[in-house]
C-alpha positions in Angstrom: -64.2 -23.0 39.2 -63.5 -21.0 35.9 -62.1 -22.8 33.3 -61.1 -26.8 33.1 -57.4 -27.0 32.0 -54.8 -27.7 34.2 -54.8 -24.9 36.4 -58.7 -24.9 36.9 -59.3 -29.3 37.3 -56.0 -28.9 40.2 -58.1 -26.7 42.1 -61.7 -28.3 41.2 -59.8 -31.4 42.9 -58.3 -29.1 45.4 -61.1 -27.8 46.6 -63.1 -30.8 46.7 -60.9 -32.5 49.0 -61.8 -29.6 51.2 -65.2 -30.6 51.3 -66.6 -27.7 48.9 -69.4 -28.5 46.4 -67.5 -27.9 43.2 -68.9 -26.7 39.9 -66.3 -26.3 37.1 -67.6 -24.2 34.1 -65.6 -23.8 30.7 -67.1 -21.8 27.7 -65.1 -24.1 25.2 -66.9 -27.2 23.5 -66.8 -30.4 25.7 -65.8 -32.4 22.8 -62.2 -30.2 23.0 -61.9 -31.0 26.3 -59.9 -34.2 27.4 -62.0 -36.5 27.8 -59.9 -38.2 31.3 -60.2 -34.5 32.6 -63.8 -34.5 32.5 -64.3 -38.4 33.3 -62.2 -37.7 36.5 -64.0 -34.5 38.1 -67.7 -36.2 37.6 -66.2 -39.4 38.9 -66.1 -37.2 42.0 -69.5 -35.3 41.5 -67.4 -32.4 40.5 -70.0 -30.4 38.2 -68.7 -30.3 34.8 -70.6 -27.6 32.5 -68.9 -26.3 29.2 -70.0 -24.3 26.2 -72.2 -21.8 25.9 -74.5 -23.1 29.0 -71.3 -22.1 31.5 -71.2 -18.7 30.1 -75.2 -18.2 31.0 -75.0 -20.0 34.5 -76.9 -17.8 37.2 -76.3 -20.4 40.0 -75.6 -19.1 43.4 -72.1 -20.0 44.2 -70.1 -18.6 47.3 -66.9 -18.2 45.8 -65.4 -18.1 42.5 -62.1 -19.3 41.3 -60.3 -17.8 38.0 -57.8 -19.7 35.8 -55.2 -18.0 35.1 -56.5 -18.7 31.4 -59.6 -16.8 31.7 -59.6 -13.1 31.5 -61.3 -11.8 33.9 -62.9 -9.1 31.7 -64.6 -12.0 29.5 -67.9 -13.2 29.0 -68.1 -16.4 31.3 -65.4 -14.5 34.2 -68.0 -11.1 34.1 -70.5 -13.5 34.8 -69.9 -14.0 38.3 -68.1 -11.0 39.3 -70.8 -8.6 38.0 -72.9 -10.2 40.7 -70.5 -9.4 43.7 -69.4 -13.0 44.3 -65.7 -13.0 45.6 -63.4 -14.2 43.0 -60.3 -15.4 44.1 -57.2 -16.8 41.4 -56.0 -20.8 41.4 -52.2 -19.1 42.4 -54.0 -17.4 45.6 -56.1 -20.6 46.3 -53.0 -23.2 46.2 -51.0 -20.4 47.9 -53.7 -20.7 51.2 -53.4 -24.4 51.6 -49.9 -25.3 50.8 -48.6 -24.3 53.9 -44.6 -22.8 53.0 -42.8 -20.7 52.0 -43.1 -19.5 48.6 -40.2 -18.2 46.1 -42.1 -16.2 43.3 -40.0 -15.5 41.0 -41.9 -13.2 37.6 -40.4 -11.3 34.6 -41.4 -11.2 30.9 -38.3 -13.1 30.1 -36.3 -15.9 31.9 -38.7 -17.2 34.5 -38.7 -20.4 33.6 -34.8 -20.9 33.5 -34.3 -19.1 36.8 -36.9 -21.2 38.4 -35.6 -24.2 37.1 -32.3 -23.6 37.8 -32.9 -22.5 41.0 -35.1 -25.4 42.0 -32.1 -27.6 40.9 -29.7 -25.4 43.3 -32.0 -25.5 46.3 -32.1 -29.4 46.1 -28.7 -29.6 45.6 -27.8 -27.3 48.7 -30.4 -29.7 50.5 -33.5 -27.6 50.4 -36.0 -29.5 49.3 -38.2 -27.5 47.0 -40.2 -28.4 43.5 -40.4 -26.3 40.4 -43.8 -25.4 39.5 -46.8 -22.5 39.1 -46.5 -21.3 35.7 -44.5 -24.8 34.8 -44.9 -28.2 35.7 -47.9 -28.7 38.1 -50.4 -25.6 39.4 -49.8 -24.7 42.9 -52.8 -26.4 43.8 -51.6 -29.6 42.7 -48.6 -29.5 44.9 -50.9 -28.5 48.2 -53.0 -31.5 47.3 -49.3 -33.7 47.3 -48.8 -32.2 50.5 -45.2 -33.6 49.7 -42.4 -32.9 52.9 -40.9 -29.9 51.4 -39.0 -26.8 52.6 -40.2 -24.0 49.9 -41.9 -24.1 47.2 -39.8 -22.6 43.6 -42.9 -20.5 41.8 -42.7 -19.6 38.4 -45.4 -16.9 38.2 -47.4 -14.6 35.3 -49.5 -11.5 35.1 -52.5 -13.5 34.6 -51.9 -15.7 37.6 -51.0 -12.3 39.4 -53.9 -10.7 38.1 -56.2 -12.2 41.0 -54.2 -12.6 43.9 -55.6 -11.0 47.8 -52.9 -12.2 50.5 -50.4 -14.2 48.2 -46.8 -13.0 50.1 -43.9 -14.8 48.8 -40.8 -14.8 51.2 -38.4 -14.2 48.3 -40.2 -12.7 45.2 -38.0 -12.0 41.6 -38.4 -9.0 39.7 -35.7 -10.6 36.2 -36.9 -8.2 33.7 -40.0 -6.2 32.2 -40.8 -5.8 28.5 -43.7 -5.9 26.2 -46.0 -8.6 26.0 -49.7 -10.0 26.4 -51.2 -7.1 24.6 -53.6 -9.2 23.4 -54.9 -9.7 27.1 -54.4 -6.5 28.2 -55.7 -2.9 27.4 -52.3 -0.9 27.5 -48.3 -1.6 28.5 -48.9 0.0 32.1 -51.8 -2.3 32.5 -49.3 -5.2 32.3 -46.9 -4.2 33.9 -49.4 -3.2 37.0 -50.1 -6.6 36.8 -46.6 -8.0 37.4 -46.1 -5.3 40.3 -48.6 -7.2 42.2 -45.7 -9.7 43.3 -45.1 -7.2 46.0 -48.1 -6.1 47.2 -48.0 -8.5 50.3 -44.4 -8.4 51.4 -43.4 -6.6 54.3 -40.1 -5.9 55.7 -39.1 -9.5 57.2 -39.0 -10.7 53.1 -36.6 -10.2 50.1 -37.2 -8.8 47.0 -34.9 -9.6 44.4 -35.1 -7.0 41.7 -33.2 -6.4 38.4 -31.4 -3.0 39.1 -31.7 -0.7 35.9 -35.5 -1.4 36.5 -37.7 1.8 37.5 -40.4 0.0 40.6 -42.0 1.7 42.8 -41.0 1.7 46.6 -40.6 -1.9 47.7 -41.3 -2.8 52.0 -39.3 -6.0 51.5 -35.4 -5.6 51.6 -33.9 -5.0 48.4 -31.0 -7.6 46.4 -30.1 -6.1 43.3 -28.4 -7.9 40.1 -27.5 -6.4 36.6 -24.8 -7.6 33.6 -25.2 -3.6 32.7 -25.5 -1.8 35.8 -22.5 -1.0 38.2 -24.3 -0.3 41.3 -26.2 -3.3 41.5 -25.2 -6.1 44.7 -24.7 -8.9 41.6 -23.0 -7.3 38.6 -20.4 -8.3 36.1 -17.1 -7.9 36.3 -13.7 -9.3 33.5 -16.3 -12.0 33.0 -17.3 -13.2 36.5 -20.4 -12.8 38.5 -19.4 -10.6 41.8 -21.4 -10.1 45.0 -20.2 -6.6 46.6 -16.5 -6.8 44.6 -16.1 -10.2 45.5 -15.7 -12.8 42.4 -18.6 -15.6 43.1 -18.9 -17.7 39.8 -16.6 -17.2 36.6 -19.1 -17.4 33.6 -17.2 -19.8 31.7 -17.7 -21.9 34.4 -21.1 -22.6 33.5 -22.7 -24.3 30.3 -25.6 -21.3 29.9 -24.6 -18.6 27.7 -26.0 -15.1 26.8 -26.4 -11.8 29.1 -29.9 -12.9 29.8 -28.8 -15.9 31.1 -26.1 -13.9 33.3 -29.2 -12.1 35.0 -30.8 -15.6 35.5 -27.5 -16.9 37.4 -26.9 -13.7 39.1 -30.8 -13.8 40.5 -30.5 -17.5 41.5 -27.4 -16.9 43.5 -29.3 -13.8 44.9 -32.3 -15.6 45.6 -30.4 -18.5 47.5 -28.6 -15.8 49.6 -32.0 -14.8 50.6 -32.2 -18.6 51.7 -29.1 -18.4 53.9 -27.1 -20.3 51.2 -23.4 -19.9 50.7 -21.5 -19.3 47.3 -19.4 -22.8 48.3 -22.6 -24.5 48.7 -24.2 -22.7 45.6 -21.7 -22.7 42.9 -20.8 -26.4 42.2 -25.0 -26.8 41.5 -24.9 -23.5 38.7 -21.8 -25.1 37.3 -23.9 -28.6 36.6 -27.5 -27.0 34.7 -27.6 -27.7 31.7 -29.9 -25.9 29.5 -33.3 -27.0 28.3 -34.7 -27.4 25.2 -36.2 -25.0 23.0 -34.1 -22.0 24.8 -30.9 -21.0 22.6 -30.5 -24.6 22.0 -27.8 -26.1 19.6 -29.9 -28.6 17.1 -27.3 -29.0 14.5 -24.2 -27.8 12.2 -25.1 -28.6 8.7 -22.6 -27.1 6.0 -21.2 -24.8 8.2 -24.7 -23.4 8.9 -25.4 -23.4 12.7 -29.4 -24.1 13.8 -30.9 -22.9 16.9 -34.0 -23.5 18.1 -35.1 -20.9 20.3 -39.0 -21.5 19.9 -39.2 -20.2 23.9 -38.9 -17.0 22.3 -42.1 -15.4 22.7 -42.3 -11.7 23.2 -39.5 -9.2 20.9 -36.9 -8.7 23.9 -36.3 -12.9 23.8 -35.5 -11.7 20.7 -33.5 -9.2 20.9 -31.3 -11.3 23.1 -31.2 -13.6 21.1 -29.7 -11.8 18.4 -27.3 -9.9 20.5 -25.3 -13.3 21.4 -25.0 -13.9 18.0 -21.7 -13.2 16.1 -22.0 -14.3 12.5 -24.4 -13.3 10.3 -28.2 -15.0 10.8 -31.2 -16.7 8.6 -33.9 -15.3 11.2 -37.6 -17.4 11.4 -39.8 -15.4 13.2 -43.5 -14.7 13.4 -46.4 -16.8 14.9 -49.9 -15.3 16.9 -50.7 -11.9 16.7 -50.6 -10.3 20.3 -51.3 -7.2 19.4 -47.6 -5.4 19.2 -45.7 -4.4 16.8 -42.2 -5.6 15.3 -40.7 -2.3 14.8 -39.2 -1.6 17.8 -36.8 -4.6 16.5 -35.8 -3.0 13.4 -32.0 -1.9 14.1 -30.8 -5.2 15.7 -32.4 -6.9 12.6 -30.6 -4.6 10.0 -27.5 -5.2 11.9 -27.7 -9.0 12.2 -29.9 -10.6 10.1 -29.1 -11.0 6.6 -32.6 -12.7 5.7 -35.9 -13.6 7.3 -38.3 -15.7 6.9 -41.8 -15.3 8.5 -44.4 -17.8 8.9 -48.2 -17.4 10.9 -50.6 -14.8 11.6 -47.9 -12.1 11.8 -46.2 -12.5 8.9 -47.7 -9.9 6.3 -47.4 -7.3 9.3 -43.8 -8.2 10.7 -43.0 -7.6 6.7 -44.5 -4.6 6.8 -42.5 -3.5 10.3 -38.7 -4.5 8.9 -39.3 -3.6 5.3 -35.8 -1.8 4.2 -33.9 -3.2 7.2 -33.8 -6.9 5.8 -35.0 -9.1 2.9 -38.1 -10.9 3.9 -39.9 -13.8 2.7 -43.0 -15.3 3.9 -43.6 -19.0 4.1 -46.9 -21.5 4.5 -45.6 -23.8 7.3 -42.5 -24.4 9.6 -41.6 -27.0 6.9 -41.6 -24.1 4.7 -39.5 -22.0 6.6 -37.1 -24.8 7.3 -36.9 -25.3 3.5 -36.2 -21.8 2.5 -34.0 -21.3 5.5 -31.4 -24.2 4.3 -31.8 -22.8 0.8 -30.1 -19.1 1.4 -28.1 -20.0 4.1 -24.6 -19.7 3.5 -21.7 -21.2 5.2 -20.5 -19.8 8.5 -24.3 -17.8 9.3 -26.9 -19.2 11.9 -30.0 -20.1 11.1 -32.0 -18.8 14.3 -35.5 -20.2 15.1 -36.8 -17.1 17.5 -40.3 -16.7 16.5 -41.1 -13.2 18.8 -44.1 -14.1 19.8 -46.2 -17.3 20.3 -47.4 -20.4 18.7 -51.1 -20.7 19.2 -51.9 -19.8 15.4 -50.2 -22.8 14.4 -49.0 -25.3 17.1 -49.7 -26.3 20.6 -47.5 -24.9 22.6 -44.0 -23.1 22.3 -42.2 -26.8 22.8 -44.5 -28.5 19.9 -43.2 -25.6 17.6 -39.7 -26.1 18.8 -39.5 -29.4 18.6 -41.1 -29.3 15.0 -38.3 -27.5 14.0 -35.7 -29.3 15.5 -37.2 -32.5 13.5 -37.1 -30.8 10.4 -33.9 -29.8 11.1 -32.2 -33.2 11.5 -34.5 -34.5 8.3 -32.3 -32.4 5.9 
């Protein structure tokens, strides 16, 4: 087993209550490596071997399983696969031994709503089903549960996609496509050949659920399209409501998400439940109930007629973009965080037209400066507390200060949710 965080320990405990002889290896330092994680695999004669020993290991092993985390074109993953041992990922492995069906639903943008909200749906409609893959618990947690469900609601990446050799969803979600990850991968097409893998074991008794004005290849599953742009999709948009085939399903005001990316996620949920056999009666009332979570678009505070919005989930430019196309007034713009290899640029007329100022902070801030120099005033800051403090200072009654950092917060924070909630603090401090 390649790599010990949540992902890789799930399937070391996985597969040992298979009856495998488990060895995990993780090139990182023990010491950064929880210490309960470690205590709890050896308690079971799982093999724990970390730092520069795992990289050099030239045991025999019959099968090797990849972390999503670990690339498999590094150091410790080349390893192994350089000697012919079959590597398999922790999706594909929890995908063998749960047993159901599987929604996958995989996008740059919105996978995390739609699978929430459509986990929320499906339980409501009384399908029992559990959000979980890419968030919450690995897949190979909920095999080991072996919990009395009727499908399982799978948030999936590229990386966990990466590795897959039989993984067929019954419903798979295509929301979006956009740059991202080019700090992982070599090129744009390699990325997005990543995310096509989704279909690659469908055939034509399963649904694909696909985002209309994107350009795939030919699909075997049966096609559901959806698009707030796009006038010959199944689920477009129409005076404000969501319509299946001309018929008016939910009327957007309806519901408590907002923003044409959250259109897409309501119009793929419904699509993705029709798949399941659901009616709009039984589907609606659920959509009309989600509330948001935290750290997407979310309201922290008016403070002197200056709006605050944390939108730390923000992590690739087209989050952003959306993000500053639902706004109306004038924005204070944070943005910047861990360089993954992309440039800013392609963001430059949406900023000239909305953002008044910005203020940058982490590893991309002297090159996002660079990229919108002309289009807005820029000033770069030392910490979120910084940018907070700067922020308040220029705002001006009746703009939005707009937390959407564009990329994402390893340079400076622990995950996406640590940074927005970070600035949500600082926000109410003031």
């Amino acid at each position: 087993m390649l790599g010990a965080g949540l992902s890789g320990t799930a399937a070391a405990h996985l597969l040992k209550d298979e009856g495998a002889m488990v060895t995990v290896l993780d090139s990182a330092d023990e010491k950064t490596i929880l210490k309960t994680t470690i205590e709890g695999m050896r308690a079971r004669r799982i093999e724990v071997i970390c730092g520069p020993e795992a990289g050099q290991n030239a045991a025999h092993y019959e099968m090797v399983v990849l972390s999503p985390g670990i690339d498999p074109a590094s150091r410790l993953a080349q390893n192994f696969s350089s000697r012919g041992i079959p590597t398999i990922g922790e999706l594909e492995l929890g995908w063998r031994s749960c047993g159901l069906p599987v929604v996958a639903i995989t996008g740059t943008n919105g996978k995390t709503t739609t699978t929430e909200l459509l986990a929320q749906m499906l339980n409501a409609c009384g399908q029992r089903t559990i959000a979980c893959g890419n968030i919450g618990k690995p897949l190979s947690e909920v095999a080991r549960e072996g919990r009395d469900l009727d499908v399982l609601t799978v948030e999936v990446s590229s990386f966990q996609l990466e590795t897959i050799t039989t993984f067929r969803p019954s419903v798979s979600a295509w929301l979006n496509f956009a740059p991202d990850h080019l700090d992982r991968y070599r090129s744009l097409g390699d990325y997005r050949a990543a995310k096509l893998r989704i279909f690659d074991y469908q055939t034509a008794d399963d649904v694909a659920v696909v985002n209309a004005v994107e350009s795939l290849p030919p699909l075997k599953a049966r096609k559901i399209t959806f698009s707030a742009y796009a006038d010959h999709a199944d689920f477009r948009l129409e005076q404000g409501a969501i319509v299946y085939q001309s018929t008016p399903v939910l009327r957007l005001g309806e519901t408590k998400l907002r923003g044409s990316h959250n259109i897409e996620n309501l119009m793929a949920t419904l699509a993705i439940g029709l798949a399941r056999g659901l009616t709009f009666e039984q589907m609606v009332p659920p959509l009309r109930a989600y509330e948001p979570r935290p750290h997407r678009m979310e309201l922290v505070r008016d403070l002197e007629e200056v709006t605050y919005i944390n939108d730390s989930k923000a992590t690739n430019l087209d989050a952003v973009e959306k993000a500053l196309l639902a706004q109306t007034k004038p924005v204070v713009l944070i943005a910047g965080g861990k360089d993954k290899g992309f440039s800013f640029d392609p963001l430059r007329s949406i900023v000239a037209e909305k953002v008044r100022a910005t203020i940058l902070i982490g590893e991309m801030a002297e090159r996002i400066c660079g990229d919108w120099s002309g289009a807005t005033k820029c000033e770069i800051a030392h910490s979120i507390a910084d940018a907070v403090e700067r922020a308040h200072a220029i705002a001006q009654p009746g703009e939005v200060v707009l937390f959407s950092p564009g990329t994402s917060s390893f340079d400076m924070f622990k995950s996406y949710a640590d940074r927005g909630d970070q600035f949500r603090a600082l926000v109410h401090a003031l």
